[in-house]
Steps between C-alpha positions, in 0.01 A plus 500: 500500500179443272496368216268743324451910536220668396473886428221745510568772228333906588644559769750241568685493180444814413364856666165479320246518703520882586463538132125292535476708812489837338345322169198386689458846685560617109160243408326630774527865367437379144153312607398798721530338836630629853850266524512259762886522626424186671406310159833455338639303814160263525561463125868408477564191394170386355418422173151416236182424705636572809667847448167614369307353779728697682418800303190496535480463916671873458353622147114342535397724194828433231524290215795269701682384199517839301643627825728268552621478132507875499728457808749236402505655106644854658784265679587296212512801285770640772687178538571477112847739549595379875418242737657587842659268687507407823814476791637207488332316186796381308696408828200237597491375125841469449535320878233209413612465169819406609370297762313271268201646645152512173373806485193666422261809490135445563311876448145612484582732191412328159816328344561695239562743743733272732709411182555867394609606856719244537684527145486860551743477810661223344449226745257284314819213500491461816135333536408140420132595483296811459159461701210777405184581629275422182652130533271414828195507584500599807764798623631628786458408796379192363825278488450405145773694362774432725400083496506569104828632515671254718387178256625703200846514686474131606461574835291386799298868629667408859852466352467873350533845659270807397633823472175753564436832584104559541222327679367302221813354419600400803179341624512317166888369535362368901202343364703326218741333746848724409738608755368918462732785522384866531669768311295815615402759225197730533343213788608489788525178725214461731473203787289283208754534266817412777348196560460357124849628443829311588696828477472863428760702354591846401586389137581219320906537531416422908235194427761351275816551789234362745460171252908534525540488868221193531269777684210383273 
């Protein structure tokens, strides 16, 4: 078993990103432009220069940082009463912690907003370091985050697992050297992303029996 285990937060931890989904459709309205469904996927995951480069390959015309802070404003404003959780969160948590395993969350979303969702659902003990988006320079799918995450834990990024669920993640948890798992949410896997991963699961309850059985 690793030593180290690194989580993604919307959509891994917690069912959030269908809430940016319909929030960026929501922007899109709001700045009078057709939505893209095909945006909030390519999106996912990304964070500061890169989400609005993003932005702008679909939105050429929009201000990229009022739409994305219109975007992730209407979710935070939502996520103040209830942060849903995902299967199999605690289970995984509760499983490395007894296991001596460090744990950590490395997310795109500002940390502020990392620190609320995870006191919110009351599982803010069971991390040894809280990794945000605004703390690198580089985000997803650069592997800054995840290599950031893995010193703050002590551990080496090859010695660590990364629990992902989009694109950006996971090519950022390959390129930083960690053992990758895919937890699908709104992406589905593709041959790219079955080749950077060591394993893809249903949820997290069936990554974590897979750890278990020595599958991974």
């Amino acid at each position: 078993m690793k030593q180290g285990a690194i989580f993604d937060m919307d959509g891994l931890l917690f069912d959030t990103e269908r809430m940016y989904r319909d929030s960026w459709k929501q922007s899109a309205q709001q700045f009078g432009l057709v939505h893209n469904p095909d945006f909030p996927r390519a999106v996912c995951g990304s964070s500061g220069a890169h989400m609005r480069e993003i932005i702008l390959q679909y939105y050429p015309q929009v201000d990229a940082k009022a739409f994305a802070d219109d975007c992730i404003l209407r979710v935070e404003r939502e996520l103040e009463t209830h942060v849903p959780e995902k299967t199999g969160v605690r289970d995984i948590l509760q499983y490395f912690k007894q296991h001596g395993v460090r744990v950590a969350v490395a997310s795109s979303s500002k940390r502020a907003t990392v620190l609320h969702n995870l006191k919110q659902a009351d599982i803010l003990s069971y991390f040894d370091a809280v990794v945000s988006g605004d703390q690198v320079t580089h985000g997803k799918p650069a592997p800054d985050i995840f290599l950031l995450a893995a010193q703050q834990i002590g551990c080496e990024p090859e010695n660590c697992y990364v629990f992902e669920d989009g694109t950006n993640g996971i090519r950022a948890g390959a390129a930083a050297g960690c053992t990758t798992i895919m937890i699908p949410d709104l992406t589905p896997p593709n041959a790219q992303l079955e080749q950077l991963c060591a394993g893809i699961y249903p949820s997290l309850s069936d990554a974590m029996n897979a750890i278990a059985g020595n599958e991974i």
